[in-house]
N, C-alpha and C positions, 0 to 999 in steps of 0.2 A: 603436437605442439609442446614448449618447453621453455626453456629459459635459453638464452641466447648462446651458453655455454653448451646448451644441448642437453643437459639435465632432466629428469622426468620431473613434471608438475605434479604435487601433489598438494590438498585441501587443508593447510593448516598456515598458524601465523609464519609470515615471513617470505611466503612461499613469491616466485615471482613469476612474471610470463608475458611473453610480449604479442598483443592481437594487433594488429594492423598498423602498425606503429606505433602504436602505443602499450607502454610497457605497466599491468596491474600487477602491484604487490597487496599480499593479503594481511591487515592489521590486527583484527580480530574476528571471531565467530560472532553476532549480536544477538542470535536467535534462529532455533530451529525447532520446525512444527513435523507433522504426519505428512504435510504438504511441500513444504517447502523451507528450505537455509537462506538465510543473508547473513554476508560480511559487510563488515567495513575493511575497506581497499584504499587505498593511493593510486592516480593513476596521474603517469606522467606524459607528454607528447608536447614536443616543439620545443623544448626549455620550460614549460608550464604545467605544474602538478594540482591535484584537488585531490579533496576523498570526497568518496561515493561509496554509493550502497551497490553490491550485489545479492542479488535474488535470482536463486533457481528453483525450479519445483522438483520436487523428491519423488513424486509416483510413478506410475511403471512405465520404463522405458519405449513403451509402443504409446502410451500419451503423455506421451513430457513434451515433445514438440507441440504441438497444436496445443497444450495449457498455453504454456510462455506465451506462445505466437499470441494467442488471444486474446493478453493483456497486457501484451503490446500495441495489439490494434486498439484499446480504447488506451490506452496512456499517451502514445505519442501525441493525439489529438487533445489532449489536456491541457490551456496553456494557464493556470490560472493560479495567482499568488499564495494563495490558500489550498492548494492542492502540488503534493510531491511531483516532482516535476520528473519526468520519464526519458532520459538520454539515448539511449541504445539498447539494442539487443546484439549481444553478443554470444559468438563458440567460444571459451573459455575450457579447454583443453576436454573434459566430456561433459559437461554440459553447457545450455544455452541459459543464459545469463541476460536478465536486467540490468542495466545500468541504470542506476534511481541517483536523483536526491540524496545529499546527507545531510539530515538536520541535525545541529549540534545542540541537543534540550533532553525533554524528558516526558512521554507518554504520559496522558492522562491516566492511563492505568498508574503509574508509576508516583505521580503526583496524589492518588489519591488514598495509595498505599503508605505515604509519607505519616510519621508520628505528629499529630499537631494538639491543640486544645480543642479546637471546634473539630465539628465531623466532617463541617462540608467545609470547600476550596474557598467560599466568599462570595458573595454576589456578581461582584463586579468581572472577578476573575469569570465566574461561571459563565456571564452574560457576553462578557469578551468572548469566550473563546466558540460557544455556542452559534454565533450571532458570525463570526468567522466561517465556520463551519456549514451554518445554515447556506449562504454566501457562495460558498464552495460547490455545493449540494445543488444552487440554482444553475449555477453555470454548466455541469455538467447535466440535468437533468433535461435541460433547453437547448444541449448543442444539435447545430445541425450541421451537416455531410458538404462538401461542395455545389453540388444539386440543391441546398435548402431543406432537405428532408431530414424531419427527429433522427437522430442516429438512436435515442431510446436508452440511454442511459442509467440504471437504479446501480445502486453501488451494493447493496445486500447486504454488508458485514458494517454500521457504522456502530462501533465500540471506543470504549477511552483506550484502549489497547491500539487502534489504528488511527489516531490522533496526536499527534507531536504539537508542545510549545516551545519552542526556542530559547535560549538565555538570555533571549530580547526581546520576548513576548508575540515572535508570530506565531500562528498557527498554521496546521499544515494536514491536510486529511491525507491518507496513505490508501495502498495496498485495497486495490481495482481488483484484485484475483478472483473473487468470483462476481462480481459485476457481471450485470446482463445487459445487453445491446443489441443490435440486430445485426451487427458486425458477426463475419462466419457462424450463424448461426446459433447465437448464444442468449435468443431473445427470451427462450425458454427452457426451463426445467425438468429433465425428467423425472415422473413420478418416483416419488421414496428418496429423490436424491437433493431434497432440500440445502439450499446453502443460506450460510450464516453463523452466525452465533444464538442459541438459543433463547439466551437472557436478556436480547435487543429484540426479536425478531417480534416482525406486525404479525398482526391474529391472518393477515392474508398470507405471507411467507411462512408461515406455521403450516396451515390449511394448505397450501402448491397451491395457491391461485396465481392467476395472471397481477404482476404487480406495476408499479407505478411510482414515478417521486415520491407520491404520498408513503409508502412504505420507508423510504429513507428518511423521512420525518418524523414518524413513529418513533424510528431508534435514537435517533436525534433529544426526542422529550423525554425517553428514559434517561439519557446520556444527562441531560438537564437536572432530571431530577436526581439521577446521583451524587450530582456537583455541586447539589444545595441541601443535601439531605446526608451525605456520607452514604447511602443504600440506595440498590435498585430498589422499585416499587416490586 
């Protein structure tokens, strides 16, 4: 794949490429982990352009496929206001690519890193966006499958890092990637290979127990109390 001139695609600003009719140019890098890169993109098809987010996962080539795929399978099924919303999976010249959401805002991380008087964000703010969030946390914790059956849903990473508010005040929960489901076999953990963030994680995700929504409430109340306190407990 290439640019319609026939050009090699390569991973930096500007760069362009056309997947299935539709033509992504790459605008900036936004963040990259041990895991995984996202840009923000432009992507144009029919006379109609947006930006979106892509995200690919960075680990070793014999499991890059089956990550993606696997948070694809619980994203596409997300449809819900308060949760990033999950376009496509796409081959994007060598790698396989999310198509996400672009929120135009700024990470609760980001926000709470801001210089202010007070330590914490404010009540009200806090309550908003927690209360969004909690919200978000139901609907995916309660989805069920075509058949009716729990799909089993725990999101595992909720930090102010994977939390977006908009310059209009929505909130937005992100980044499903190590989310556990019963979808291809992702119900459970194997031993030593804990996922998460340490600084949110319930005393069960610490321990590798078998978890549950309650676990994403756990990091929820720290997230809480950071936002009224300036500090994790």
């Amino acid at each position: 794949m290439g640019e319609a001139d026939g050009t090699r695609f390569s991973w930096e600003s500007g760069a362009r490429i056309l997947v299935r009719g539709a033509q992504y140019e790459l605008v900036n890098r936004l963040g990259r982990s041990a895991m995984s890169e996202v840009w923000l993109a432009s992507v144009s098809a029919g006379g109609l352009s947006q930006d979106v987010v892509l995200k690919s996962r960075l680990e070793d080539p014999g499991e890059q496929q089956p990550q993606i795929d696997e948070e694809w399978e619980i994203g596409r099924r997300l449809h819900h206001d308060n949760i990033v919303k999950t376009y496509a999976l796409e081959q994007i010249w060598d790698r396989r690519c999310l198509v996400l959401e672009y929120v135009d805002g700024r990470s609760l991380k980001e926000l709470l890193a801001q210089p202010r008087k007070e330590k914490s964000v404010g009540e009200k703010i806090a309550c908003h966006v927690v209360a969004a969030v909690a919200d978000a946390l139901e609907y995916a914790h309660n989805l069920t499958d075509s058949d009716g059956q729990a799909v089993g849903i725990v999101h595992r990473d909720v930090k102010p890092s994977n939390i977006m508010v908009s310059w209009r005040g929505q909130v937005k929960l992100l980044d499903f990637g190590v989310a556990k489901s019963r979808l291809d076999g992702r119900e459970e953990t194997a031993m030593g290979k804990t996922k998460g963030t340490c600084g949110y994680q319930s005393p069960e995700q610490l321990r590798e127990e078998r978890l549950d929504g309650r676990s994403d409430l756990f990091s929820l109340g720290i997230v809480l109390v950071e936002l009224l306190t300036g500090k994790r407990p």
